[in-house]
C-alpha positions in Angstrom: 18.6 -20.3 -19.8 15.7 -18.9 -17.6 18.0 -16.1 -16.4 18.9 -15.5 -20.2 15.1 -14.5 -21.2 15.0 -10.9 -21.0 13.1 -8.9 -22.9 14.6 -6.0 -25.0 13.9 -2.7 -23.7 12.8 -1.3 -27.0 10.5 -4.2 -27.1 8.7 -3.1 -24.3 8.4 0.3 -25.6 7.0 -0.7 -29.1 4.6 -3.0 -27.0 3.3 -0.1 -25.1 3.3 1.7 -28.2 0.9 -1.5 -30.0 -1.0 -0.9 -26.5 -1.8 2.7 -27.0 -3.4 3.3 -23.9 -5.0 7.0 -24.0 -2.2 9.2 -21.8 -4.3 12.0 -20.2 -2.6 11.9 -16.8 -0.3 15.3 -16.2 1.9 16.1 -13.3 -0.7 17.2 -10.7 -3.5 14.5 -11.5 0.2 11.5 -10.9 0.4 13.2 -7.8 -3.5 13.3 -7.0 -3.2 9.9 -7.3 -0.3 8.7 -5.2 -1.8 11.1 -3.0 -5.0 9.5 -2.8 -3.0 5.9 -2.8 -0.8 7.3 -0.3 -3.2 8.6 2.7 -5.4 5.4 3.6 -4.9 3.1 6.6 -1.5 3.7 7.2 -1.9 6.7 9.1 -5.6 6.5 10.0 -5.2 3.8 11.8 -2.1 2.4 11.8 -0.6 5.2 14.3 -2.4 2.5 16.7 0.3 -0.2 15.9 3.0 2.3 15.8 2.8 3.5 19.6 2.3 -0.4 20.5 5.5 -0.9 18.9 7.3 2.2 19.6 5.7 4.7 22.0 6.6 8.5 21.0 9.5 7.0 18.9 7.3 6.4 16.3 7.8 9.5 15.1 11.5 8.2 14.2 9.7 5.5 12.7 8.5 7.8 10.0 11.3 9.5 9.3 13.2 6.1 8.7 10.2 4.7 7.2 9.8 8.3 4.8 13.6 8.0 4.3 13.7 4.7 2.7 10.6 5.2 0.6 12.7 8.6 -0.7 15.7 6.9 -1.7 13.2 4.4 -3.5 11.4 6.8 -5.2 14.4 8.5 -6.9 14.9 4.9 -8.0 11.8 4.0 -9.4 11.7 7.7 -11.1 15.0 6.9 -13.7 13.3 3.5 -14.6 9.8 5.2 -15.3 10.8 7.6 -16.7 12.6 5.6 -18.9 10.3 2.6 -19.3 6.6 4.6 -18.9 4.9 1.1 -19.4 2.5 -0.5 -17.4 3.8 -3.8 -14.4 5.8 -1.4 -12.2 9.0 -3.1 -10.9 7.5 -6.0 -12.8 8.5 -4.6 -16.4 11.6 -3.3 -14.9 12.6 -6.5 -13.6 12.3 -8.2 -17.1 14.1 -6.1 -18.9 17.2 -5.9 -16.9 17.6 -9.0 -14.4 15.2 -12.0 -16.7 11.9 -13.5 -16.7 12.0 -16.2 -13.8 13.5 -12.8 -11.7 10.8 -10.7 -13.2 7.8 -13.2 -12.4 9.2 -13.4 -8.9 9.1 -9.5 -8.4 5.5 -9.2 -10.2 4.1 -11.8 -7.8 6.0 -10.3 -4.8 3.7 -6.9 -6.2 0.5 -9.0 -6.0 1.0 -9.8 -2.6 1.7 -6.1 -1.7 -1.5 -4.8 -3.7 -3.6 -7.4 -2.8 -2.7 -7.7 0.8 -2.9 -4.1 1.2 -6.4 -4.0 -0.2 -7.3 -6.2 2.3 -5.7 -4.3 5.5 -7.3 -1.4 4.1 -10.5 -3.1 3.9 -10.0 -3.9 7.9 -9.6 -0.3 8.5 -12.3 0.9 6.9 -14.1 -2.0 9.5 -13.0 -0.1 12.8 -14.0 3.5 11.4 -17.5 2.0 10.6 -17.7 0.5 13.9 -17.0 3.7 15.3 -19.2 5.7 13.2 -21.9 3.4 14.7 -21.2 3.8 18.0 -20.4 8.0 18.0 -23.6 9.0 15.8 -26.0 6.6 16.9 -24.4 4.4 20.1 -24.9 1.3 17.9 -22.6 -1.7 19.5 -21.7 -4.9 17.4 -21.1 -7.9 18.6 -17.4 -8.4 18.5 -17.5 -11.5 17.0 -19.1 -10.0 14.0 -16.2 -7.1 13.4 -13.3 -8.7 14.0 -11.5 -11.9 12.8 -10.1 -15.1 15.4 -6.7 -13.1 16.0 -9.0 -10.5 17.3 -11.2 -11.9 19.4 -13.8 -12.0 17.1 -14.9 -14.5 14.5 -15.3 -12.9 11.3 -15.4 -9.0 10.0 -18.1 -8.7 7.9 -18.3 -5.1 7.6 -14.2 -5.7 5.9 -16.0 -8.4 3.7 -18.8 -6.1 2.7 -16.5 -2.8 1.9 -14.2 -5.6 0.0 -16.8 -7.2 -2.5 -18.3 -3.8 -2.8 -15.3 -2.0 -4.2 -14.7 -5.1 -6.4 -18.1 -4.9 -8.1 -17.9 -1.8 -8.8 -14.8 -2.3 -10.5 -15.9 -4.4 -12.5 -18.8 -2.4 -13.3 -16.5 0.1 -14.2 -19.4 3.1 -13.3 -18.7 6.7 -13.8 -20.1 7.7 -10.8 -17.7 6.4 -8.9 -14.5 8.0 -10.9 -16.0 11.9 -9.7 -16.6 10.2 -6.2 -13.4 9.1 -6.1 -11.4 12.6 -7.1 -13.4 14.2 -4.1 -12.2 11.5 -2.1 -8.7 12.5 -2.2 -9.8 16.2 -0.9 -11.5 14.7 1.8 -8.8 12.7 3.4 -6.4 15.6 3.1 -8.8 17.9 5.1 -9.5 15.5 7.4 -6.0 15.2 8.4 -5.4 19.0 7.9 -8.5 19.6 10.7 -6.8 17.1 12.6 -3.0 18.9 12.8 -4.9 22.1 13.3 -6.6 20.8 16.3 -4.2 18.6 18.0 -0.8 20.5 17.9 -1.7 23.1 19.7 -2.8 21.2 22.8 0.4 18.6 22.7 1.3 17.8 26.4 5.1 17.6 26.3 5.6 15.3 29.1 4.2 12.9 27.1 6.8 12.8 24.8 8.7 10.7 27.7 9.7 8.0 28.0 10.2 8.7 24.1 12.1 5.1 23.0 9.7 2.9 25.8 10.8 0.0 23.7 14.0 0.5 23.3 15.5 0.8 18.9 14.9 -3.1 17.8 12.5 -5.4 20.6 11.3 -8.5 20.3 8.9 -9.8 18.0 8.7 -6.7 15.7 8.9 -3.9 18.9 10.7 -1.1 19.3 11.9 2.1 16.8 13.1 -0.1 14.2 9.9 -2.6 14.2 7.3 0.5 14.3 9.4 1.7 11.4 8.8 -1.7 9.1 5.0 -1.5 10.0 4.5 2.0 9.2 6.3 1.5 6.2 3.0 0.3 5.2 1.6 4.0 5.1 3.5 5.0 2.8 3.4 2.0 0.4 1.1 3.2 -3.1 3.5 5.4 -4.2 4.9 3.0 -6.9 1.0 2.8 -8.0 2.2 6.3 -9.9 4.4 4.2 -12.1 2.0 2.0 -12.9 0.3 4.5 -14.4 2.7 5.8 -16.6 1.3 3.9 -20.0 -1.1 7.0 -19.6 0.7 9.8 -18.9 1.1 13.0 -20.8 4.9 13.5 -21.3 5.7 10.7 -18.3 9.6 11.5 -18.9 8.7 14.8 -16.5 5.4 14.2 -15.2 5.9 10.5 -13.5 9.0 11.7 -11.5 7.0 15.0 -9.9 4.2 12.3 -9.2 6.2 10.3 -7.0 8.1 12.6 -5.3 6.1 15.4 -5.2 3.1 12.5 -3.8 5.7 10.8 -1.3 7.0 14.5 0.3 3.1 15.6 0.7 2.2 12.5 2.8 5.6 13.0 4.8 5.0 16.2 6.0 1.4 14.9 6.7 2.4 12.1 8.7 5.2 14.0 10.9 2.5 16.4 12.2 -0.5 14.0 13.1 2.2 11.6 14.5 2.8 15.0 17.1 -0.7 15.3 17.1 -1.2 12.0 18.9 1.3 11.3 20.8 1.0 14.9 22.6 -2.8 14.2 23.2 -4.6 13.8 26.9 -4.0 9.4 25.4 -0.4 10.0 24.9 1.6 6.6 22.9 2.8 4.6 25.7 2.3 0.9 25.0 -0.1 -0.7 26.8 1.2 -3.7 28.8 -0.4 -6.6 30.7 -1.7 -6.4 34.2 2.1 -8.1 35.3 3.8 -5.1 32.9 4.6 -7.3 30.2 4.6 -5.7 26.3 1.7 -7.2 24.2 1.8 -7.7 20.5 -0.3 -6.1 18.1 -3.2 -8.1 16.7 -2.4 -10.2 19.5 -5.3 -11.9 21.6 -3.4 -10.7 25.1 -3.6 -7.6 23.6 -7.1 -7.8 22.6 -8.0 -9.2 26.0 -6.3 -6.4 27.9 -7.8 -3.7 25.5 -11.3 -5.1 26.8 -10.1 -4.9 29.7 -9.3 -1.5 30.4 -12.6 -0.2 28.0 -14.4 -2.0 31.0 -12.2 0.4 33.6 -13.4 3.7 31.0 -9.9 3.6 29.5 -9.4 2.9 26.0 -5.5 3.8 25.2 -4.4 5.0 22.0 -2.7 1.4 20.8 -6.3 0.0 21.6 -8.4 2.2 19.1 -9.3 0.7 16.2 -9.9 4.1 15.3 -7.0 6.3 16.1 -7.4 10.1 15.0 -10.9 10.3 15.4 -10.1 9.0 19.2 -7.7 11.8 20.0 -9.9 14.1 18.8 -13.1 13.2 21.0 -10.1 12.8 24.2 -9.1 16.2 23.2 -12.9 17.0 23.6 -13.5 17.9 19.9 -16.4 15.1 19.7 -17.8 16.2 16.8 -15.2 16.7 15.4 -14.0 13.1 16.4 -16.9 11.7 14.7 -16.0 13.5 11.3 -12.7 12.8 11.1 -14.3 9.2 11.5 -16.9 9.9 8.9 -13.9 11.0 6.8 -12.1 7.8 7.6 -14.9 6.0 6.6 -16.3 7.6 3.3 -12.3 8.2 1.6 -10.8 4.8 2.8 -12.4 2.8 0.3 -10.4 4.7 -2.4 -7.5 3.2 -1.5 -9.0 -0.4 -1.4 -9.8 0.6 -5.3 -6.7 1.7 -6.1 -4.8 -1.1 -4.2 -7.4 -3.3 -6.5 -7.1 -2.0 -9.6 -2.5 -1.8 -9.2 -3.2 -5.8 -8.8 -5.6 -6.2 -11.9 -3.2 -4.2 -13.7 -0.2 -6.4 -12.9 -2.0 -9.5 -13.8 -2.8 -7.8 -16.8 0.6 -7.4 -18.2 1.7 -10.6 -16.7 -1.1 -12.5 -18.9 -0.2 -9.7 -21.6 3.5 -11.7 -21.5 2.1 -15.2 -21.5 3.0 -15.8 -18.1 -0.5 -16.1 -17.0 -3.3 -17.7 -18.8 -4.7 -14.9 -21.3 -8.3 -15.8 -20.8 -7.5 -14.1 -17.1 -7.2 -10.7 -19.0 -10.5 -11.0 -20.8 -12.2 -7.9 -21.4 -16.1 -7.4 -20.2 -18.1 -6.9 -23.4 -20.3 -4.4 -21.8 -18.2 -3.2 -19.2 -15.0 -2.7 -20.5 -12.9 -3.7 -17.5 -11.0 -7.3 -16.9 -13.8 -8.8 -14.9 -12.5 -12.0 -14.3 -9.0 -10.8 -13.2 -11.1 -8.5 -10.5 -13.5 -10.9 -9.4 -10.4 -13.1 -8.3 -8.5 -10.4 -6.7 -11.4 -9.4 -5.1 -12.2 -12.8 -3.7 -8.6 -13.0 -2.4 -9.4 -9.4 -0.5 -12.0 -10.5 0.8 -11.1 -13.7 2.8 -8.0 -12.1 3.7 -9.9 -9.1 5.6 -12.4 -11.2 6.7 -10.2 -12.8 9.1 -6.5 -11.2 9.7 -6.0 -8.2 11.4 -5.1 -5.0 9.8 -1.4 -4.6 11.6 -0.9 -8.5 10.2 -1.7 -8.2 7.0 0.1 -4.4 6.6 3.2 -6.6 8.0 2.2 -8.9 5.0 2.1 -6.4 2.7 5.0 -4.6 3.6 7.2 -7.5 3.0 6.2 -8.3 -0.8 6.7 -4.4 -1.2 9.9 -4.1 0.1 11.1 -7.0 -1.9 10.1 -5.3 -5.4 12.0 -2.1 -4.3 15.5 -4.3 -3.7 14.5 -5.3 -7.4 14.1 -1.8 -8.2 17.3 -0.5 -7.3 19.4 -3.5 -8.4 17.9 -2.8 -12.0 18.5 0.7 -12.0 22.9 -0.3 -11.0 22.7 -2.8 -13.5 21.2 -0.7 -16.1 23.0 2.0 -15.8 26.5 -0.1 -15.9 24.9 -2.1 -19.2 23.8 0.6 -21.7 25.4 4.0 -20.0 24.3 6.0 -23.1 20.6 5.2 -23.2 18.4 8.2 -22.7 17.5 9.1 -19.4 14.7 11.7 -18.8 15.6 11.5 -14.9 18.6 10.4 -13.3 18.9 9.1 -10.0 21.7 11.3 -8.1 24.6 9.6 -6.4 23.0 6.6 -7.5 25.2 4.5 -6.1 24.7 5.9 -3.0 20.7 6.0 -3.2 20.4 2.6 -4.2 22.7 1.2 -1.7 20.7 2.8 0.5 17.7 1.6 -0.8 18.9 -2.1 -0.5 19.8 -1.7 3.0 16.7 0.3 3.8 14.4 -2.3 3.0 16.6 -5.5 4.0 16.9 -3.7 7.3 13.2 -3.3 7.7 12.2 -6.3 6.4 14.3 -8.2 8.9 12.2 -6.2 11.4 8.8 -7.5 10.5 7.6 -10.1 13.2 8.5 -13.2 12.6 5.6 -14.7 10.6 5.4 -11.9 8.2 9.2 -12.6 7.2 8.2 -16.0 6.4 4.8 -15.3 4.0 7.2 -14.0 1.5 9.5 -16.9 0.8 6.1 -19.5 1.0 4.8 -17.0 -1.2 7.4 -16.9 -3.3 8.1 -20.6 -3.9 4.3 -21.1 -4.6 4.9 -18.4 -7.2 7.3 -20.6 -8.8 5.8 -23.6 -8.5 3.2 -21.9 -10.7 5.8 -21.0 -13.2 7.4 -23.9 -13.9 4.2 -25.6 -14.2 2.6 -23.0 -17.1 4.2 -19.6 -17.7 8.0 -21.1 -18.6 6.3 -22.6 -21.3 4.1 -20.4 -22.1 6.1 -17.2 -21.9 5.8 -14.9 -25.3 9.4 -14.2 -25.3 10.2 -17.7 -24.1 8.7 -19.2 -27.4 10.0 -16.2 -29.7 7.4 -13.9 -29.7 9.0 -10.8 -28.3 6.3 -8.9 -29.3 2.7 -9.4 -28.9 0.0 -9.7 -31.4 -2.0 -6.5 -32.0 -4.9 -8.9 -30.7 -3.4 -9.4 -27.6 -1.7 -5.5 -27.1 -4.9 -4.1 -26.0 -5.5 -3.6 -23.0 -8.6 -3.2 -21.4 -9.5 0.7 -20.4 -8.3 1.4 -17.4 -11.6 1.5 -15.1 -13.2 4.8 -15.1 -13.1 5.5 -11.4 -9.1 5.7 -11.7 -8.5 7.0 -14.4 -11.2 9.9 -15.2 -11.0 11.5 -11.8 -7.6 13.0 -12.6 -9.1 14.2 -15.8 -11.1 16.8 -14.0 
């Protein structure tokens, strides 16, 4: 019975006990670091897709957006705080709804975390371009910056950022883990100098037409559809539970992380959402020359964008580069041009992050023999899973080197909001199946929060364009095409072994850049 193989919960705890990973992660580093996985393309540039989509109603996008990441997060905090092991949703998954379930959710989380890397990786791309042309008037040849969807042919400065943040993964350099804690700081004083510059020059009047695309439009437009691509700026929260095998007292410290990480970055997004849409650009979307809506990533859209840069007009749903672009319409151009520089040196922490969630979750997959072990080896000088990065990192890499960044957040966002469904059916179902377990944090009016949370993220999913609802179920059935054919056999718990040999419970050390930053 595939649906029958589900792992013990105490066997996943004396696992990560085997495992011992060294917990030095307390309540303010967890929340440094869903900060830090939190603030990345989403908002720096995604606020471009958002007034497409939305106009000024992106700023109910948020909320709804904000809203169902919240009633998520109080999920995910019971079952961490529960389970503070390593695989996320994955680990949840197994031990409450089976393995074929569980393999299904954990490969749904490689899609977000590697897909997500890669939009990241594209966003970094426009803030580079940009830092070009504000410092030193340096244009690039299109075709050389963005991929065919764009108008372009290939992005090489995504593919460089991409394979550069992979090697130093698996270089695993201490450098880059003090690097990386000052990144945080920079991208939250980036947007801070933005909200302090912006709000008080918001033009009103520019608040209207306020819904221009009505709640739910075509092809992913409208309220509803900004919503399920801005969902995507909030989406690294859950990377706090994947750090709970090294977490100081998790039971307490990995529900402040989420939460306390999740509200931050709310409060964040609300005010440079006002920011932007109140500027001299304002959010309108920009339409073709008969006043028909264009698509994001779209090559009308593209077209029309070149279009009106030709006139001296580059709307806000054009820029490639959104807050730094308010600021120099605002007149702050220097300004403009650090916010960009801040863009541009503190996104690539997120492509690390995004990296390292998907190395772990191959790690723990491999770690259950659902994924060949030699995946999971260990570098002998290193110390870091090379071989599991260098194929992630691959997969980044020809993903940004050709999608656009609001496709592949659309990508991402659908294997995400598929793992939190799976989150807060497991938290229902364990809650009915062993009512007197211990539970460090429970989820109020759970049944309320985790109807909510299905609904949420059916309701947004459904709102993705078209072609982003359909990568998840190809995904998914290539997933288990690659199940039946080696992990149903060669599952640990499948052929007995509920428990792993003490060979096979260590895992690598977490790379440096993550972890020792929040040691600081």
């Amino acid at each position: 019975m595939i649906f029958g193989r589900v792992k013990p919960l105490d066997a996943i705890l004396r696992t990560a006990e085997k495992k011992s990973l060294h917990r030095s992660l307390g309540a303010l580093q967890l929340t440094l670091l869903g900060v830090g996985a939190i603030i990345g393309t989403g908002i720096f540039v995604l606020t471009s897709e958002a007034a497409q989509k939305a106009g000024p109603g992106m700023m109910i996008s948020f909320v709804i957006a904000g809203a169902v990441c919240a009633v998520a997060a109080l999920c995910y905090s019971e079952l961490a705080s529960m389970l503070p092991v390593s695989g996320s949703a994955y680990t949840y998954s197994y031990a409450v709804m089976g393995e074929m379930l569980a393999w299904l959710v954990g490969w749904a989380l490689v899609l977000e975390y590697a897909v997500a890397a890669s939009a990241v990786s594209v966003g970094w791309s426009g803030y580079f371009v940009g830092q070009l042309r504000g410092w030193f008037g340096i244009e690039l040849p299109t075709e050389l910056i963005a991929g065919p969807f764009a108008g372009g042919v290939i992005n090489l400065p995504a593919v460089f950022i991409a394979l550069l943040i992979t090697g130093l993964l698996i270089r695993g350099t201490t450098e880059s883990a003090r690097v990386n804690a000052v990144l945080v700081a920079i991208k939250v004083t980036a947007l801070t100098v933005f909200i302090v510059l912006a709000i008080p020059v918001m033009k009103m009047e520019n608040f209207e037409p306020f819904t221009p695309m009505g709640w739910a439009g075509h092809n992913g437009a409208g309220v509803i559809g900004a919503a399920a691509s801005i969902f995507f700026a909030y989406v690294g929260f859950d990377a706090v539970s994947t750090a709970a095998e090294e977490t100081k007292n998790p039971q307490r410290n990995v529900p402040i992380g989420l939460i306390g990480s999740l509200a931050i970055c709310t409060v964040f997004y609300m005010l440079v959402a006002a920011g932007a849409i109140g500027s001299p650009l304002g959010s309108q979307p920009v339409t073709s020359a008969m006043g028909e809506w264009l698509a994001p990533g779209s090559a009308g859209l593209s077209a029309r964008c070149t279009e009106l840069a030709a006139l001296g007009h580059e709307p806000l749903s054009c820029s490639k580069e959104a807050l730094a672009h308010v600021l120099r319409e605002i007149g702050y151009l220097n300004f403009g041009n650090l916010i960009g520089l801040a863009a541009f040196l503190a996104l690539p922490s997120v492509i690390l992050v995004m990296i390292y969630g998907q190395t772990r979750m191959f790690f723990v997959m491999s770690r259950d023999g659902l994924l060949p072990e030699k995946l999971s080896t260990v570098h002998p000088k290193w110390k870091t899973p090379h071989i599991i990065t260098a194929i992630t990192g691959i997969g980044v890499t020809l993903a940004a080197a050709f999608l656009p960044v609001g496709k592949l957040a659309d990508i991402a966002n659908a294997g995400t909001l598929a793992a939190f469904v799976a989150v807060a059916i497991c938290v229902v179902v364990l809650r009915r199946r062993e009512p007197n377990r211990h539970r460090p944090f429970r989820t109020p009016a759970l049944w309320l929060v985790a109807s909510a949370t299905v609904i949420g993220c059916v309701g947004l999913y459904l709102s993705l364009p078209f072609e982003a609802q359909m990568v998840l179920p190809i995904w998914g059935g290539v997933g288990l095409l690659l199940y039946f054919a080696y992990g149903y056999r060669a599952s640990h718990l499948g052929r007995g072994l509920v428990e792993v040999h003490e060979t096979d419970a260590d895992a690598p050390p977490p790379p440096q850049e993550v972890e020792r930053p929040f040691n600081a």
